[in-house]
C-alpha positions, 0 to 999 in steps of 0.5 A: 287458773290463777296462783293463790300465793308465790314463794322463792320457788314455789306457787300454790293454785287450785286443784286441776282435774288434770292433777289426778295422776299426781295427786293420787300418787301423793296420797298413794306414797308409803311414806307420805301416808305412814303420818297421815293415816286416819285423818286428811284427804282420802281418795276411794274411788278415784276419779269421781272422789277429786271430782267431789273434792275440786267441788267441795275445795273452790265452793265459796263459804266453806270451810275446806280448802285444798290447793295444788303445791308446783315449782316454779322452774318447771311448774311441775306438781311437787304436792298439796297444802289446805286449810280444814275447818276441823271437827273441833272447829279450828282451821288446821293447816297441813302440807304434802310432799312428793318424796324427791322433795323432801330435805330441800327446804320445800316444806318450810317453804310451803309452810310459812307461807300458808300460815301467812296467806291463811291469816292474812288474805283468808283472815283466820286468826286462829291457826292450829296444826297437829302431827304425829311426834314420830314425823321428826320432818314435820315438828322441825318445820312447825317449830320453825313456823310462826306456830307454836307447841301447846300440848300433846294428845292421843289420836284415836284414829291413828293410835298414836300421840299428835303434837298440836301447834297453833298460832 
């Protein structure tokens, strides 16, 4: 399959049957899931839950999309990133990372670019972003984006205050 967009050290594909094992992990990670709770992707079931969700994220005219974050040297899967149309209608971006690729500029990196494939090869003007204000990782990468801060809001599903970036 053919890469959606290349940073310096990075490419994003489409997802791959074959990245189960590696995603689950992802999803199944403490840490990575202390932030993420309540909201983004869930796997119950496993196999046949990706199996809904390769369907769902290369249907054409929808509104969810979830790709496969790899290294270039070594075209390992290091993560995800997506762009989600939203209950409240906004195309929210979102990333994750393995853990072993935390700190190392990975997440700026993956960040930038999406907003950047998203506004101008997707077209959607309208970016919004929303993290937990405990996730110190995540608020310095958006605040580093060309997102900025609007407002804080409680999250009913997690219980906690989420700081909402858009563009």
């Amino acid at each position: 399959m053919k890469e959606l967009f290349q940073t310096k050290r990075l490419y994003v594909r489409s997802l791959r049957k074959t990245d189960l094992e590696n995603f689950q992990k992802l999803l199944d990670h403490p840490k990575v899931k202390k932030f993420t709770n309540g909201k983004g992707i869930l796997l119950e079931e496993g196999e046949p839950d990706f199996e809904k969700l390769l369907t769902i994220s290369r249907a054409k005219n929808k509104s969810f999309w979830v790709w496969a974050v790899i290294l270039n040297e070594s075209s390992k899967f290091i993560g995800t990133c997506a762009v989600i149309k939203n209950d409240a209608g906004e195309h929210e971006i979102g990333y994750r990372l393995m853990e072993d690729y935390w700190n190392k500029g990975f997440g700026q990196e993956i960040a930038n670019k999406l907003i950047e494939f998203a506004c101008e090869e997707m077209e959607i003007n309208n970016l919004t972003a929303y993290v937990d204000k405990e996730n110190v990782a995540s608020i310095r990468i958006l605040g580093k984006s060309q997102l900025n801060f609007r407002k804080e809001v409680f999250n009913k599903d997690t219980k906690s205050i989420d700081y909402v970036y858009s563009s």
